[in-house]
C-alpha positions as CSV (number, residue, x, y, z in Angstrom):
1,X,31.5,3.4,8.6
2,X,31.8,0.2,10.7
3,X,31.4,-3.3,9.9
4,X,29.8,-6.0,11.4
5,X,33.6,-7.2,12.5
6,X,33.6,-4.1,15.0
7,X,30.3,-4.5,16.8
8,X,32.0,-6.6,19.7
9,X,33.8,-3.3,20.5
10,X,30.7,-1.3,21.8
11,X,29.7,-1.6,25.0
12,X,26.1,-2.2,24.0
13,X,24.7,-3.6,27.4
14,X,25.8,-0.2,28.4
15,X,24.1,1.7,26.4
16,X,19.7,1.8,26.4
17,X,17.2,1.4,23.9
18,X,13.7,1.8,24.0
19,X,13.3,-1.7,26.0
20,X,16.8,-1.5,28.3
21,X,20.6,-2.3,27.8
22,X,20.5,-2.5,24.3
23,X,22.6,-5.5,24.4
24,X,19.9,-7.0,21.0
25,X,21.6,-4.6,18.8
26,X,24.5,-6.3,17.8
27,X,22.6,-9.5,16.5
28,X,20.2,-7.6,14.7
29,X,22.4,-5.3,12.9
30,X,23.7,-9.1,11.8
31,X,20.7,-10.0,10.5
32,X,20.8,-7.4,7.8
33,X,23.7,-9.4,6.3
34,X,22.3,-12.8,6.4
35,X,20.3,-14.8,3.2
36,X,17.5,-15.1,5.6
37,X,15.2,-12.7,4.2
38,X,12.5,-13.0,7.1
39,X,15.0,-12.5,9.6
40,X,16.3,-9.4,7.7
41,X,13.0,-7.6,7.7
42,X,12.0,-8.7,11.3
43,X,15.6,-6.9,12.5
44,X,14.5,-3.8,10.3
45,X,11.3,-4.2,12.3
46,X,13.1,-4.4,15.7
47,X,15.4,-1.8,15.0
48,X,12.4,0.3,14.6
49,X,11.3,0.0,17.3
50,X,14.5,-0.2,19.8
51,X,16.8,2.9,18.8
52,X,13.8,5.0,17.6
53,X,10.6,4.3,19.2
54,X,7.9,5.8,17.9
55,X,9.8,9.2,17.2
56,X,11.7,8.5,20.2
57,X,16.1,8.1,20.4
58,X,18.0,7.1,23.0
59,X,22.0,6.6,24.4
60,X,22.2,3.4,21.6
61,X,21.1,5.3,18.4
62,X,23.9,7.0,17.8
63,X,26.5,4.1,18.1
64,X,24.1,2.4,15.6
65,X,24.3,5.0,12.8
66,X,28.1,3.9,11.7
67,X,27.0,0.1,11.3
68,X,23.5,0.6,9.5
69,X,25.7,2.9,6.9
70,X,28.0,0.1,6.3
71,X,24.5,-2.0,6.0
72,X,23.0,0.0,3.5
73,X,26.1,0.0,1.3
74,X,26.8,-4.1,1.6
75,X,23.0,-5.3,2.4
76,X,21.6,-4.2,-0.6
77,X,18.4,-6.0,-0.1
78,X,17.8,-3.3,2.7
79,X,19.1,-0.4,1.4
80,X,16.1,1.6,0.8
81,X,15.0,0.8,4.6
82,X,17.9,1.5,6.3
83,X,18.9,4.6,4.4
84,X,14.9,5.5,5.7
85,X,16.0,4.5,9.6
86,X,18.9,6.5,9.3
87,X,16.7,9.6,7.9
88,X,14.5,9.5,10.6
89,X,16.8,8.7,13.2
90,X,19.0,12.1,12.0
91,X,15.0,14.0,12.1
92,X,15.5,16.9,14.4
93,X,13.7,20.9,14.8
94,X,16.7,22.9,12.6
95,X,15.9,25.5,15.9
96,X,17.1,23.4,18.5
97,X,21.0,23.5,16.6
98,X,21.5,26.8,17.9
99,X,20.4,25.5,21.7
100,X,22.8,25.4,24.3
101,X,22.1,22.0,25.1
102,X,22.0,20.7,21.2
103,X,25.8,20.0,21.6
104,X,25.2,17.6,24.4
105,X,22.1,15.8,22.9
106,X,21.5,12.2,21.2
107,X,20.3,14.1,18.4
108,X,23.5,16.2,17.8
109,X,25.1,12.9,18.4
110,X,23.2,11.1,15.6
111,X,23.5,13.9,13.0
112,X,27.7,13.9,14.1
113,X,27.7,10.2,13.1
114,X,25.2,10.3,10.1
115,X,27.3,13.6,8.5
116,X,31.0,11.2,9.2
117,X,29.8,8.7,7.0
118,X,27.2,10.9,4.6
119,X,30.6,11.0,1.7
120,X,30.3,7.2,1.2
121,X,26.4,7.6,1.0
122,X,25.8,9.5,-1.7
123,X,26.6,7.1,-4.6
124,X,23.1,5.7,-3.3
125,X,22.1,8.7,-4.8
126,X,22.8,6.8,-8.2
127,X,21.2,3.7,-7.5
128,X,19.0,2.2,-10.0
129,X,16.1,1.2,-7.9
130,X,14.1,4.9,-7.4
131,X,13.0,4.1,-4.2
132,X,17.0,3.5,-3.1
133,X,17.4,7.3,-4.7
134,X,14.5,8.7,-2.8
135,X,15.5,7.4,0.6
136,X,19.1,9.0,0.0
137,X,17.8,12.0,-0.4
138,X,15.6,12.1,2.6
139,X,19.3,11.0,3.8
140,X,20.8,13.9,2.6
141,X,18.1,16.4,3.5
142,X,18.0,14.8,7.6
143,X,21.3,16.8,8.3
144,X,21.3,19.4,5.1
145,X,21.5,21.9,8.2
146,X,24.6,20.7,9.7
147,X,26.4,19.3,7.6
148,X,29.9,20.8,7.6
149,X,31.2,23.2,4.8
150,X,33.2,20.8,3.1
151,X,30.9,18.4,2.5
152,X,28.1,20.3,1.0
153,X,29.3,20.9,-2.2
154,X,29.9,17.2,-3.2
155,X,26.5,16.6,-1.6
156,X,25.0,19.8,-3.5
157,X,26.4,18.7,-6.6
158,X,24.9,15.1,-7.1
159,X,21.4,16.1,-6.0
160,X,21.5,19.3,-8.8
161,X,22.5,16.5,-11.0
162,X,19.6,13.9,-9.9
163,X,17.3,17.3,-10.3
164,X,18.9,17.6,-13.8
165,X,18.4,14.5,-15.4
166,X,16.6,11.6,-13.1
167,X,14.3,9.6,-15.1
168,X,11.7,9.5,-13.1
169,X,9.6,12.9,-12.2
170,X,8.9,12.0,-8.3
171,X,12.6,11.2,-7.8
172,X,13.3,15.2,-9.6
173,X,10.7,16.5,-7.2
174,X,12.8,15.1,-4.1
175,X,16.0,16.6,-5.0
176,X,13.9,19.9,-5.6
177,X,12.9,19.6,-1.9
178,X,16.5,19.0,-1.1
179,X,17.7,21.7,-2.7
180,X,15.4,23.6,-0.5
181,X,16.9,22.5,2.4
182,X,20.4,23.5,1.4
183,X,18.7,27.1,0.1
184,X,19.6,26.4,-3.4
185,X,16.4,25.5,-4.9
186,X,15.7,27.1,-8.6
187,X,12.6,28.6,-9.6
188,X,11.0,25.6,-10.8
189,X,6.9,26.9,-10.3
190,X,7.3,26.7,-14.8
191,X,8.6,23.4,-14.7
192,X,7.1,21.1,-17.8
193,X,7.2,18.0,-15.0
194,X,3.6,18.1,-12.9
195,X,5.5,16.4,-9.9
196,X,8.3,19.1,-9.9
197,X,5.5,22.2,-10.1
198,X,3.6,20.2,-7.3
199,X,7.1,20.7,-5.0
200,X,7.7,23.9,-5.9
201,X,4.4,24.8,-4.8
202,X,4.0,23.2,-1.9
203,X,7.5,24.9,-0.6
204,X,6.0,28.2,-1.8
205,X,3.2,27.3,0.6
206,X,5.5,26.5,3.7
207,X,7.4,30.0,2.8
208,X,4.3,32.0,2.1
209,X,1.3,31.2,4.9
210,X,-2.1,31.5,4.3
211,X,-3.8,32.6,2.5
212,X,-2.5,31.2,-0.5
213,X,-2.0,32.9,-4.0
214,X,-4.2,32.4,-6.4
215,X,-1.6,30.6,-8.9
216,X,0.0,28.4,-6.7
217,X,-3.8,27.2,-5.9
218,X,-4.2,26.6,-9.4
219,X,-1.3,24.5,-9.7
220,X,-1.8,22.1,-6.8
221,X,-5.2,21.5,-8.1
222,X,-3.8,20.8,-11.6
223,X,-0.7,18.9,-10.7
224,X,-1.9,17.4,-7.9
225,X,-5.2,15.8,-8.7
226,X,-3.6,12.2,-9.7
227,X,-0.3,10.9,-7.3
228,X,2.8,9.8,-8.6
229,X,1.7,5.7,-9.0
230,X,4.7,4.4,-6.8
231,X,4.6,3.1,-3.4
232,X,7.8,4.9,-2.0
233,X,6.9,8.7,-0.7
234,X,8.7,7.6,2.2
235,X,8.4,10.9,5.4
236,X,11.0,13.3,4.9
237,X,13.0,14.2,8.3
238,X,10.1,15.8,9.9
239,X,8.3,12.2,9.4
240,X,5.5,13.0,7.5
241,X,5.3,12.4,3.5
242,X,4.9,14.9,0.8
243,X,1.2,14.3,0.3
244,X,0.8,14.4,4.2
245,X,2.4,17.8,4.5
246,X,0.7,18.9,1.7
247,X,-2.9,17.8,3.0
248,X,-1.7,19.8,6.4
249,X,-1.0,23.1,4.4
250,X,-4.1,23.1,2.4
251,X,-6.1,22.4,5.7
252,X,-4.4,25.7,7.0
253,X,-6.7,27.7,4.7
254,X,-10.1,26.5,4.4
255,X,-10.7,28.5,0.8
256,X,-7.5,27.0,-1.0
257,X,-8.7,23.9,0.4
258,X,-12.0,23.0,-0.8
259,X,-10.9,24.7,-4.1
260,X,-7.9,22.0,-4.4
261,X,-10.6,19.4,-3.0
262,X,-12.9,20.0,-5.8
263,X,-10.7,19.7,-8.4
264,X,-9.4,16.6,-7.3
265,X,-12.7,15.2,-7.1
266,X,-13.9,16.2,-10.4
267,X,-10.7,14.4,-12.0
268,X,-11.9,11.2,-10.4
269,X,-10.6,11.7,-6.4
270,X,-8.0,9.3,-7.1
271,X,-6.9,7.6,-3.6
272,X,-10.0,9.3,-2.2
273,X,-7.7,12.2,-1.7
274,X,-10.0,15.3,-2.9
275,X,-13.0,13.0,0.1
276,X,-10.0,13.2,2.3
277,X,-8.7,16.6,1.8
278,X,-12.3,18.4,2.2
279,X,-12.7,16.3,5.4
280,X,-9.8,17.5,7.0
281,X,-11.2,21.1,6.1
282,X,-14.1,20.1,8.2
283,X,-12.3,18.9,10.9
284,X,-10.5,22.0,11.2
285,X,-13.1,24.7,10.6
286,X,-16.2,25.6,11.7
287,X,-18.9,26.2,9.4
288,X,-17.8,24.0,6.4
289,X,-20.1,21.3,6.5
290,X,-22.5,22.2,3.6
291,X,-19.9,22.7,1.4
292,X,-17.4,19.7,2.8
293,X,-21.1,17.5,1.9
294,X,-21.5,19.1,-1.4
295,X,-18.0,17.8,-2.2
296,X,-18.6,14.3,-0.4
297,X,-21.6,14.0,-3.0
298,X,-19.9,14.5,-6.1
299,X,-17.1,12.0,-4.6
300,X,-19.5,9.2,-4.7
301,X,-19.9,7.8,-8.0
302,X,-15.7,7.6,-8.0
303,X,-16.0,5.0,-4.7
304,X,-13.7,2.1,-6.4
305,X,-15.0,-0.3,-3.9
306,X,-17.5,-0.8,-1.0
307,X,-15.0,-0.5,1.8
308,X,-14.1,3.5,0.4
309,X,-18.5,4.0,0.0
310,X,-19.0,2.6,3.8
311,X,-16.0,5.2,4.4
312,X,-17.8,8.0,2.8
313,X,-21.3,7.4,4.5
314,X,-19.8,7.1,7.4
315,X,-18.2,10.7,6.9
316,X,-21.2,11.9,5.1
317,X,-23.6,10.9,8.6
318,X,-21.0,12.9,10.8
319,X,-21.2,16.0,9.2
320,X,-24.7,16.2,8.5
321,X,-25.6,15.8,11.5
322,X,-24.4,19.5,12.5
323,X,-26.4,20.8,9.4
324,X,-30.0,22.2,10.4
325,X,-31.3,21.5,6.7
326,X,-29.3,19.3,5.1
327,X,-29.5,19.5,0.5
328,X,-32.2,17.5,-0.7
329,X,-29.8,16.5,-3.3
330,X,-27.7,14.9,-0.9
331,X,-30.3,13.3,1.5
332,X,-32.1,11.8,-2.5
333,X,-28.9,10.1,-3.0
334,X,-28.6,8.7,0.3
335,X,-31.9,7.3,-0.1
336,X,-31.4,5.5,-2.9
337,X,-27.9,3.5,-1.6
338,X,-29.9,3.1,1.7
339,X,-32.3,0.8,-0.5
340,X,-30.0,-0.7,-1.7
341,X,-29.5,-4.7,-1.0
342,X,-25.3,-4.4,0.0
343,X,-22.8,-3.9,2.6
344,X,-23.4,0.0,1.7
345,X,-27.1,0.4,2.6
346,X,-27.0,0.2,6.6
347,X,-24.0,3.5,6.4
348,X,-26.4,5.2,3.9
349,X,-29.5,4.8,6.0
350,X,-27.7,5.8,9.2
351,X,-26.3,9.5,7.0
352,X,-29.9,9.3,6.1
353,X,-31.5,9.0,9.5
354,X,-28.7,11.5,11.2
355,X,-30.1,14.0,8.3
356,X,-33.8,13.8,9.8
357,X,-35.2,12.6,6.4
358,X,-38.5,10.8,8.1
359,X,-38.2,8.4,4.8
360,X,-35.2,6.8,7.3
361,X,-38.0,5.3,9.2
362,X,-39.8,3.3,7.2
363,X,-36.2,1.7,6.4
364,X,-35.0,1.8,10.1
365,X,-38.2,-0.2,11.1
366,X,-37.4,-2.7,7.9
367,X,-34.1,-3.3,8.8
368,X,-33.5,-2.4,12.2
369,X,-29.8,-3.0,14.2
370,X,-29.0,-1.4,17.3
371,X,-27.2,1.7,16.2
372,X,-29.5,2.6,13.5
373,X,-32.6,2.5,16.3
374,X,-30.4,4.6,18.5
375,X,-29.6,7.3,16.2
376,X,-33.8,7.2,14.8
377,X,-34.7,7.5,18.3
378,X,-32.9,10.3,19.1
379,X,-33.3,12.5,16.0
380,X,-37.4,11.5,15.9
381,X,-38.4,11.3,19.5
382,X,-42.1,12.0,18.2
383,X,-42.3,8.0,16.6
384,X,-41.8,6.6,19.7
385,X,-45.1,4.4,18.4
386,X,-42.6,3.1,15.5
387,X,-39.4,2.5,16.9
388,X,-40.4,1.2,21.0
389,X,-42.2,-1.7,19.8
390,X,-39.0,-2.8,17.8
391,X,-37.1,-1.8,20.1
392,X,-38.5,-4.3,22.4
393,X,-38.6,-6.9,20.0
394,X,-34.7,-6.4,19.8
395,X,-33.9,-6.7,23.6
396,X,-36.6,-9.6,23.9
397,X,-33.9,-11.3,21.3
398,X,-31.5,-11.4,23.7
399,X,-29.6,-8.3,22.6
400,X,-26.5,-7.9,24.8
401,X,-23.1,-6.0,24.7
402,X,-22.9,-2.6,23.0
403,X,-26.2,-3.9,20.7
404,X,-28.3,-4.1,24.2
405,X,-26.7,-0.7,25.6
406,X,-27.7,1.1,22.1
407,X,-30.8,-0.3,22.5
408,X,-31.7,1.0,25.8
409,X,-30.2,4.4,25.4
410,X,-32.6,4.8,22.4
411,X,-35.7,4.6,24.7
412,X,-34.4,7.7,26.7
413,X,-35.1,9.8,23.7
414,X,-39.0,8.4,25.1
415,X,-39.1,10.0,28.1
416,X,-42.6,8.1,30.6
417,X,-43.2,6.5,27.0
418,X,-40.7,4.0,27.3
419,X,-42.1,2.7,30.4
420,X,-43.9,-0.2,27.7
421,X,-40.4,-1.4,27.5
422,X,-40.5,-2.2,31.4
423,X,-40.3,-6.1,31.1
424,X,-37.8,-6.2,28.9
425,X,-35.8,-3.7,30.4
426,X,-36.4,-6.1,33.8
427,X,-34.9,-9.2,32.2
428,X,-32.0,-7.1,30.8
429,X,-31.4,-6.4,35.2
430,X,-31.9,-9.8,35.4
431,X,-29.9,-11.6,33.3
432,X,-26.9,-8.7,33.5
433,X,-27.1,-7.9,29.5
434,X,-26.7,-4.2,29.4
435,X,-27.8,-3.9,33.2
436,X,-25.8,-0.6,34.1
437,X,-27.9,1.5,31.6
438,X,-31.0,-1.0,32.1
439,X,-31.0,-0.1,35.7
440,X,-30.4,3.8,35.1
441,X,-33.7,3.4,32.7
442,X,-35.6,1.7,35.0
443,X,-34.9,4.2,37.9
444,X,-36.1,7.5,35.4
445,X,-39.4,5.6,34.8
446,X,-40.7,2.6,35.7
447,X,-43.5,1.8,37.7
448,X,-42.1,0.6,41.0
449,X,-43.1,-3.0,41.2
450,X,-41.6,-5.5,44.4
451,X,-39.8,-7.8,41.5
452,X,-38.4,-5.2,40.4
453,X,-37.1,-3.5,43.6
454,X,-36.0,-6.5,44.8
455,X,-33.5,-7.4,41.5
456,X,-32.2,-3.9,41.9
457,X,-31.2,-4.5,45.7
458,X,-29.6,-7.6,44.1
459,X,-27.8,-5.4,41.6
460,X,-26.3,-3.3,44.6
461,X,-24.2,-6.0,46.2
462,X,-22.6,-6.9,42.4
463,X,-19.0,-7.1,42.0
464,X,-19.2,-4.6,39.6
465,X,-19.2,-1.0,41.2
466,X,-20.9,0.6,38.3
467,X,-24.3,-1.5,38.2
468,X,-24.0,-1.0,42.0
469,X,-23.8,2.5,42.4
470,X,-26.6,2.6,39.3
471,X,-29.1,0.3,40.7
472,X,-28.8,2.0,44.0
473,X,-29.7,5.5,42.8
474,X,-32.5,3.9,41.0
475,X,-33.6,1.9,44.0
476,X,-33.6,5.1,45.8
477,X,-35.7,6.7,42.7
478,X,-38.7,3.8,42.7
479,X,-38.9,3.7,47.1
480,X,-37.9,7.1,48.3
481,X,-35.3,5.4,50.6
482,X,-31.9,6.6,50.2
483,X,-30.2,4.3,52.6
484,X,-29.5,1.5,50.4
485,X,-27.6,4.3,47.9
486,X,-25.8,6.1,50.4
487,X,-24.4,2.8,52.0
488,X,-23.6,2.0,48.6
489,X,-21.8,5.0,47.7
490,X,-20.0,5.5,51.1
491,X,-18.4,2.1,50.2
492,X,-17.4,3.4,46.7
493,X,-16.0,6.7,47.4
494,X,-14.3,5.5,50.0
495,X,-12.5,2.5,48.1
496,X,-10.2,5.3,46.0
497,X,-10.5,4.5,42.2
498,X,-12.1,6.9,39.7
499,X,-14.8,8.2,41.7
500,X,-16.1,10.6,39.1
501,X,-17.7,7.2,37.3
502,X,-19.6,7.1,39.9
503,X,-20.6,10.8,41.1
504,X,-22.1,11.5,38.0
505,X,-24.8,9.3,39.0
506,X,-25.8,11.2,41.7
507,X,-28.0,13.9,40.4
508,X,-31.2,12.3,41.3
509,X,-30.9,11.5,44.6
510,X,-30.4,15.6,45.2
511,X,-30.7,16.6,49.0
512,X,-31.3,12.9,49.9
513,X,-27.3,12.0,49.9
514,X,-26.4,15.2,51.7
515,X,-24.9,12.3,54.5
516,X,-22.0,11.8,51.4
517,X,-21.1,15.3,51.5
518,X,-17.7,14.9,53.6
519,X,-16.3,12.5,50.9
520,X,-17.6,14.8,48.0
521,X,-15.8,17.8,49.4
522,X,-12.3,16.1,50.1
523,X,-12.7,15.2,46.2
524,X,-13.0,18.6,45.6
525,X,-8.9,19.1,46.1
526,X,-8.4,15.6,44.2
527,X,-5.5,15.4,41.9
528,X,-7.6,14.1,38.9
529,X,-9.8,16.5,37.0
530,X,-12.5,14.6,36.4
531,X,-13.0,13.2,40.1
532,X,-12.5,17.5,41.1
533,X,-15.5,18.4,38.0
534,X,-17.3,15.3,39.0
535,X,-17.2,16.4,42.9
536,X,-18.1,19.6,42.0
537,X,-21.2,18.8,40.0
538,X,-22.6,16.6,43.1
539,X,-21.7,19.1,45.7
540,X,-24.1,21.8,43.8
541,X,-26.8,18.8,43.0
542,X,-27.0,18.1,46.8
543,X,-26.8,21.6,47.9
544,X,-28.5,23.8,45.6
545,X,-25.6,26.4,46.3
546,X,-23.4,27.2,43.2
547,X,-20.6,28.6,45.7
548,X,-18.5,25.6,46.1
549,X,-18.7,24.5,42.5
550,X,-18.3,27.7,40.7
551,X,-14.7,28.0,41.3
552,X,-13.6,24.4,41.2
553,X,-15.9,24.2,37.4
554,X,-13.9,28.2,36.3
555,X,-10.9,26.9,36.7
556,X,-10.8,23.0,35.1
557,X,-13.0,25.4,31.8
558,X,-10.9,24.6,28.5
559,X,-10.8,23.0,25.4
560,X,-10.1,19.8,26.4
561,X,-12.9,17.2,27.1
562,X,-12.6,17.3,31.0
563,X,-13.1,21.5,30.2
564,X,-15.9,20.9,27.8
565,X,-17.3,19.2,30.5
566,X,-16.9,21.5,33.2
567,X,-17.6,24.7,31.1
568,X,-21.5,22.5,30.8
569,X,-21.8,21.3,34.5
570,X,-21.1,25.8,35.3
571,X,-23.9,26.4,32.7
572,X,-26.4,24.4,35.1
573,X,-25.2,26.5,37.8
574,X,-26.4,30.0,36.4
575,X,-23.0,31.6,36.8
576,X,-20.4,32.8,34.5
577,X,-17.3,34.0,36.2
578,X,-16.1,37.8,34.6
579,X,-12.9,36.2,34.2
580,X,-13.6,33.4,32.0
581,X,-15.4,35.8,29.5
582,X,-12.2,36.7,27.4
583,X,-11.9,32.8,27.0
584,X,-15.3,32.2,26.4
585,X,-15.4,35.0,23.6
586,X,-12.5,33.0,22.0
587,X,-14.8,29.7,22.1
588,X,-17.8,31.4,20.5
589,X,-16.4,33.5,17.4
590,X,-13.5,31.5,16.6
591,X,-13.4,30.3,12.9
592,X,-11.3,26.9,13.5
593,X,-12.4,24.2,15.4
594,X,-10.9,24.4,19.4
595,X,-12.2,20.5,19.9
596,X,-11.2,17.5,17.4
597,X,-13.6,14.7,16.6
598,X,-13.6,11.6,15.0
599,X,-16.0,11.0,12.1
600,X,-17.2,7.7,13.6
601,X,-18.0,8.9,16.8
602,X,-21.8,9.1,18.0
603,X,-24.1,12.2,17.6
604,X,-23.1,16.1,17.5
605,X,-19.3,17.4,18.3
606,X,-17.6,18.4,21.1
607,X,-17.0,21.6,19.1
608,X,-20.0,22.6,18.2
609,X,-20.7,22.0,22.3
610,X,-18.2,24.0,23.1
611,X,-19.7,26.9,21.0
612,X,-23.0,26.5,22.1
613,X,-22.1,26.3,25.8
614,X,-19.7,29.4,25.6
615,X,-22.7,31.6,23.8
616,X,-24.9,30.9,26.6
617,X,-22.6,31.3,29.5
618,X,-22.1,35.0,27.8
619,X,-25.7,35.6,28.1
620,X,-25.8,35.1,31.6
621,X,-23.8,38.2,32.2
């Protein structure tokens, strides 16, 4: 160990950190010591975030390791946080040890440091706060793989003895993991602690694979159903905690999961854990909705607050959305919190009105906001005699910002119908609230009127390129003169940016801006794969030949959302390359999900897209 004496005799400046020379390090390693209790946490903080950055080490964190040691052992105010930085600082892949370049890394440096000073440690090991003893042993297990023959024994010895006899169950359950790491763990699936049987299960898991036996199932939905009440499961070396790892295996099969999921819930989903658990299922497998929603529904009456039931409609509107026929059970109790007068109702109503119940209208209409109007207009296109009128009542309030964009995306569900909506729609042109999708509304479907031409050759010469290259294609839409969009667009494509914001509004003008095909076809070889799918889409739009498309769309196809995307735009093209059909066989019968979504995120999932989009480019051949 070093103390704070010795810190003069780095070279720090010399050395980098996250932000530069790491020339900080010296005062902050000071800090630690001081009676300054602020400043001690805030140099915890920096240190954080300077010798490991977000997962990140660099030339500095090594030198470091000697002086935080000394720190944990004489700042006992931030021993349990600096015995935690020094973990995750030592975190490395037990593979890359046997690397030819391990030798020479900051990792292998780290470890060397953090294994010199490991002897004078382990009386932490003893300390009489738990969460000191749990941070040692994340210590302990950061370089259980390296640490030299002479030192594991001692090391070995006082974790058997913590396993032994620690008071507390979660602190046993720790050294059990330990153990693991140093391939000495006993048997311990019989143990009479819960905490311990929880461990020893979870690393039969991580030995064993899916799917998971039976018993061990049993015992993570028995043990695990109600979390050890302190706030310390700190990440282990690989920086994620016991319960997070544990979440991760259970998600790996989709049976064991939901199984776990429903026991936790029927003992009361403590921490919202079972909710969670059966959500991650969902998010990783296809086909789990119904009985992810069953589980959400039996997890309601154990909400604890309003903040967890917003949480859970907001999770329960997701998912069943991608349900054809939702439970009537489940669409009942939405009902009933939707009429309810709290912050809960407006999440009910919108689970409600994303399941199609029609009983969401009548509510919608009573208590209409933006995103509620949106998601009614597009899952009931057929009460466009309900929802335009107050839809126009909205926008004629001044609606502006994401309200007034939500707003006039719902009248597209409308098709010609929303035309009624024209003078509002006019005013939101006029007065810029919303005008980007306000002029893309007005160009599918209003009646041409000089006013309104006139404020949409206005809108072309905005600052903004987006409402420019908008209100020209729609000024092009209402007159049948192109020259005003392909001035506008020559301008844009030639001023280098992220063209592909603005190619994708080029569909309508079709063989009219054949003039902008030179620019479109350099894009074509662009470096950015959304300018090259973008460039691609126009070139067939103007055209009405697949040939130059077809290649550029095959080969951006993925599961990514730029592949998604192109995998869609080659649908509209009648083609499906022979090559891509291994791939797209793959995207239609795979059981896990290929495409993450977020549970707050608007209607469908990318997915579920992809699926869809892969079937159908199968049936063309």
């Amino acid at each position: 160990m070093r103390s704070p004496a010795e810190l003069d005799d780095v070279p720090w400046s010399e050395l980098d950190h996250a932000y530069g020379p790491a020339e900080d390090v010296p005062e902050l390693i000071r800090a630690l010591y001081g009676h300054d209790e602020e400043a001690a946490d805030e140099a915890v903080y920096e240190l954080y975030g300077n010798i490991h950055h977000q997962g990140t080490i660099y030339e500095a964190s090594a030198p470091a390791v000697p002086f935080l040691a000394h720190a944990a052992l004489h700042a006992p105010r931030k021993r349990e946080d600096l015995l935690m930085l020094l973990a995750v600082l030592a975190d490395h892949d037990t593979a890359a040890v046997e690397l030819p370049h391990w030798p020479r890394s900051h990792s292998a440096a780290i470890c060397g440091e953090l294994c010199a000073v490991l002897p004078e440690l382990l009386p932490c090991l003893m300390d009489p706060e738990r969460g000191v003893r749990r941070a040692a042993l994340r210590t302990v297990a950061a370089v259980a793989d390296v640490l030299p023959d002479e030192q594991r024994a001692p090391a070995i010895e006082q974790v058997e003895a913590l396993y032994a006899d620690d008071p507390v169950p979660a602190v046993r359950a720790d050294a059990l993991v330990v153990l693991d790491r140093f391939d000495r763990a006993p048997a311990a699936l019989d143990s009479p602690l819960p905490e311990v049987r929880l461990a020893a299960a979870q690393l039969a898991l991580e030995r064993s694979g899916p799917p998971y036996a039976p018993e061990l199932v049993e015992i993570l939905t028995e043990d695990g159903a109600e979390p050890d009440p302190g706030e310390d499961d700190f990440p282990w070396s690989d920086t994620t905690t016991q319960e997070q790892r544990l979440t991760d295996l259970l998600a790996q099969d989709p049976d064991a999961g939901l199984t776990v999921a429903a026991g936790w819930i029927d003992a009361g989903d403590i921490g919202s854990r079972g909710s969670w658990l059966a959500e991650g299922i969902a998010a990783s497998w296809r086909d789990k909705e119904r009985e992810v929603l069953s589980l959400s529904l039996a997890a309601l009456p154990h909400a604890k607050d309003t903040a967890a039931l917003r949480t859970r409609f907001r999770v329960i509107g997701h998912w069943i959305d991608l349900l054809p026929e939702p439970d009537a059970g489940l669409r009942d109790a939405l009902h009933r919190y939707a009429g309810a007068d709290d912050e809960t109702a407006e999440p009910a109503l919108l689970a409600l009105t994303h399941s199609r119940d029609p009983r969401a209208l009548d509510l919608v209409t009573e208590r209409p906001t933006a995103r509620l109007l949106e998601a009614a207009a597009a899952r009931f296109p057929e009460a466009a005699d309900r929802l335009i009128p107050v839809i126009r009542r909205e926008l004629a309030a001044g609606a502006t910002g994401n309200d007034g964009i939500a707003l006039i995306r719902a009248l597209d569900a409308f098709g010609a119908e929303a035309r009624a909506a024209q003078p509002e729609l006019i005013d939101c042109l006029r007065t810029r609230r919303a005008a980007i999708v306000a002029a893309r509304r007005l160009g599918a479907d209003a009646v041409s009127t000089p006013e309104l031409t006139d404020l949409l050759l206005e809108a072309t010469r905005s600052t903004d390129a987006s409402l420019r290259a908008a209100a020209a294609v729609a000024h092009h839409r209402l007159t049948g003169d192109p020259e005003t969009a392909l001035r506008a667009y020559e301008e844009l494509l030639s001023s280098g940016g992220q063209s592909h914001w603005y190619l994708s509004g080029l569909e309508p003008m079709g063989a009219a801006a054949a003039p902008l095909l030179p620019r479109i076809e350099s894009l074509l070889e662009s470096g950015h794969d959304w300018t090259r799918k973008a460039a691609a889409e126009a070139h067939h739009w103007i055209t009405g030949s697949p040939d130059r498309a077809v290649p550029v769309l095959a080969d951006l196809a993925g599961t990514s959302p730029v592949g998604l995307s192109a995998l869609k735009s080659l649908a509209t093209t009648g083609r499906s390359p022979a090559e891509l059909h291994p791939s797209l066989d793959a995207y239609a019968s795979s059981p896990k999900r290929l495409l993450t979504d977020t549970p707050f995120s608007g209607q469908g999932h990318p997915d579920e897209e992809l699926r869809t989009v892969a079937r159908l480019l199968l049936t063309m051949g």
